[in-house]
C-alpha positions in Angstrom: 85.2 -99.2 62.9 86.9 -99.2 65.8 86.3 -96.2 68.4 89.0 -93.7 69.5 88.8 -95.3 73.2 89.1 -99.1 72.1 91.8 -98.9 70.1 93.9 -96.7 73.0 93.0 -100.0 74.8 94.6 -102.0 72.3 97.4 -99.7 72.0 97.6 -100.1 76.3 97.0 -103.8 76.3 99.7 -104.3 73.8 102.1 -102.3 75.7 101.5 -104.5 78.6 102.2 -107.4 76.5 105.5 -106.3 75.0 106.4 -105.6 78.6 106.0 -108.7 80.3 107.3 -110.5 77.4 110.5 -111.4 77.6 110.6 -113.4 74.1 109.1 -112.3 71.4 109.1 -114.0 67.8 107.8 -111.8 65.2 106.5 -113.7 61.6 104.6 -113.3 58.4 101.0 -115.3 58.4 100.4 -114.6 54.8 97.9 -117.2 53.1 97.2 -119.4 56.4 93.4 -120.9 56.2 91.5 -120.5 59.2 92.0 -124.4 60.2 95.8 -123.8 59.5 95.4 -120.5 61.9 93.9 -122.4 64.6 96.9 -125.0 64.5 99.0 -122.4 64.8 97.7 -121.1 67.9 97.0 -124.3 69.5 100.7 -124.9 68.9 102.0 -121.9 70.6 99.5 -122.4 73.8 101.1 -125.7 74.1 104.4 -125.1 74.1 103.7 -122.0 76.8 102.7 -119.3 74.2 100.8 -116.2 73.5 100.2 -115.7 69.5 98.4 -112.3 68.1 97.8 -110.9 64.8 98.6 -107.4 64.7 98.9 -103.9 62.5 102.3 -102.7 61.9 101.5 -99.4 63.3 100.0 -100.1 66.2 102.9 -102.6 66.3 105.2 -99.7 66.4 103.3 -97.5 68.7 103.1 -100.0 71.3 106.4 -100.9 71.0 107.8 -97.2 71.9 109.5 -97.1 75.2 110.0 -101.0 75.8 112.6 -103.4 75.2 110.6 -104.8 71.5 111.4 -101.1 70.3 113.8 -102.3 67.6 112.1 -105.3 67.1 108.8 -103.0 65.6 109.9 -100.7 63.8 109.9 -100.9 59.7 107.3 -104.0 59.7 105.8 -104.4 56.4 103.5 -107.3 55.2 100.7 -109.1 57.3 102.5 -109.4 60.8 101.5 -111.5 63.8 103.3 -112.3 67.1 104.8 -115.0 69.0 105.4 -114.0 72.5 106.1 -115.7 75.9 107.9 -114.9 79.3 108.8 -118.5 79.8 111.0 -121.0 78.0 112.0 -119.3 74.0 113.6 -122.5 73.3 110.2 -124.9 73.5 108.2 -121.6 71.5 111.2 -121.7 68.8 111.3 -125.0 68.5 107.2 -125.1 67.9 107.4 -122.5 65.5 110.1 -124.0 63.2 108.1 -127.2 63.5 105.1 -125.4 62.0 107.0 -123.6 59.4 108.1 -126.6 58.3 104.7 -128.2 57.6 103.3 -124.4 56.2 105.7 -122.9 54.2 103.4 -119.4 53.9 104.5 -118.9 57.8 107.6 -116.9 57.6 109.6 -115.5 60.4 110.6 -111.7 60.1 112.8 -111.2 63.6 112.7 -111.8 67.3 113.7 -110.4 71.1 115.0 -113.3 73.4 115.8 -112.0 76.6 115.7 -108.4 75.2 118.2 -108.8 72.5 117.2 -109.2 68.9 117.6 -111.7 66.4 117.5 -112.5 63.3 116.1 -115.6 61.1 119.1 -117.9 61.6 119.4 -117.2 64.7 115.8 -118.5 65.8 116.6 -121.5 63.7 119.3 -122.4 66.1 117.3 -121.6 69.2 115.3 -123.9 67.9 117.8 -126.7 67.2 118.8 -126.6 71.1 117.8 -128.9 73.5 115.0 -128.3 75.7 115.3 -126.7 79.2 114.5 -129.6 81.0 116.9 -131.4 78.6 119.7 -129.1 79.5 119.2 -129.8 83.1 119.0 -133.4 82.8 122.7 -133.2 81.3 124.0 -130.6 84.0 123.1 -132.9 86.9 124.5 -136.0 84.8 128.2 -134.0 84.8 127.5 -133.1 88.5 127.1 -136.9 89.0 129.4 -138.2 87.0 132.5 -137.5 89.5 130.6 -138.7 92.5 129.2 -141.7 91.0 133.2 -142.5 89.6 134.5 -142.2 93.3 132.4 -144.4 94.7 132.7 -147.2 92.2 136.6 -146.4 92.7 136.5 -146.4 96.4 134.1 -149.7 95.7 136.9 -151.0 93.8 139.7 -150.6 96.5 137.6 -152.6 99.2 136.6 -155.3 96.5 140.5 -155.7 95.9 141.2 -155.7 99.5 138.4 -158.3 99.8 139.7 -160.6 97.5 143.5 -160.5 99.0 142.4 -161.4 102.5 140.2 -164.2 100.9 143.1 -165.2 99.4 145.3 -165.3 102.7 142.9 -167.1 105.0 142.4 -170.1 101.4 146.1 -170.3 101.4 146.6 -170.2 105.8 149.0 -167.0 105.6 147.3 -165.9 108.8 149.0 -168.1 111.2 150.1 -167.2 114.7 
């Protein structure tokens, strides 16, 4: 049993946590083996993660005063967290992946960027493209123009080319 003074450190630490966290993705872990556990995490590290099994109460202490407020209260059932202050979309998208191969991983809710959501909504987090994917097509539309004025402009010289090759073949440039 825990001591009065270590679990008000828990209670702090996870106060810190829901603080700095910007996305939070709150699910059920019910009937996960221990090898299906450690997946889990190692999955959530990768894509940028923080994972922690927690109790509802302390859940809902912790979360008094911070943005995961909402988010905390009512939790029933075996709960765990999800939690990162980088990219949701990549964590989303691991998640669902892992859901999908574990059906007894269930998500309950989740904060992204301090609103909450709901189940469907983190299934179409998850369905967007990555950041760096999103990028990729933003400077693709920046290019786009530039790259179709210079092949026009290419164009017009290319033309101009070909019509004064066409004079000096056919000795229009006489004096």
């Amino acid at each position: 049993m825990k001591k009065k003074s270590e679990k008000k450190k828990d209670l702090e630490a996870l106060k810190k946590q829901f603080e700095q966290a910007q996305h939070i993705f709150v699910t059920g872990y019910e009937k996960l083996t221990v090898q299906q556990d450690f997946e889990l995490r190692k999955t959530v590290r990768n894509a940028g993660g923080g994972y922690k099994v927690i109790k509802n109460n302390l859940a809902e202490k912790a979360a008094e005063g911070t943005p995961a407020q909402e988010l905390m209260k009512n939790l029933a059932g075996m709960t765990s967290l999800a939690y990162t202050s980088k990219d949701p979309v990549a964590l989303a998208k691991a998640l669902t992946t892992y859901a999908k191969t574990n059906p007894s991983f269930t998500f309950k809710a989740g904060i992204v960027e301090g609103r909450v959501i709901d189940i469907r909504s983190i299934q179409e987090l998850a369905n967007m493209p990555s950041k760096e994917g999103l990028i990729a097509k933003v400077m693709w539309l920046i290019n786009s123009p530039a790259q179709r004025l210079a092949v026009s402009l290419n164009g017009v010289a290319r033309n101009l080319a070909v019509v004064i090759d066409q004079a000096v073949k056919e000795d229009k440039f006489k004096a």
